[in-house]
C-alpha positions, 0 to 999 in steps of 0.5 A, a space after each residue: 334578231 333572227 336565231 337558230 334555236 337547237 334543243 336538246 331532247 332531255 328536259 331537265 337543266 342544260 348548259 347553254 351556248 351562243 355559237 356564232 357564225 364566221 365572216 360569211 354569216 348564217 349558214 346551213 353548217 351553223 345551223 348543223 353545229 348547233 344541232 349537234 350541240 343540242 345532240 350532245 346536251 347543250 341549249 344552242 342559240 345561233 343568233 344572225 349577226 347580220 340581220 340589219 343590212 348584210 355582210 359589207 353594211 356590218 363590216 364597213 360599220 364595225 371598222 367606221 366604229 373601231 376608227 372612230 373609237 364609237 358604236 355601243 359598248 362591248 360585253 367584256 
């Protein structure tokens, strides 16, 4: 899966966060809020949750799975 990886310039321990893009995808202001996170200390990882075919594919399928009460098991 393609990511926007922003770093932070300390090189001690840091805290990590995923920041996720809205409903039109990556983005260049994604990318600018993981660096300003970076900027404030934090490890950012910005992952493309598109990456398999594109906005509508990722759509369409995630309202087929919801339907059909399928797809792959959630994080919670």
């Amino acid at each position: 899966m393609p990511t926007w990886s922003a770093v932070p310039a300390s090189a001690a321990s840091v805290p990590g966060v995923v920041v996720l893009h809205d409903v039109l995808g990556m983005s260049q202001d994604h990318r600018n809020q993981a660096n300003w996170l970076a900027e404030a200390g934090f490890l950012a990882v910005s992952p493309d949750l598109y990456y398999q075919g594109g906005r509508l594919i990722c759509i369409r399928q995630v309202i087929r799975d919801l339907t059909a009460r399928t797809g792959p098991p959630s994080m919670t």
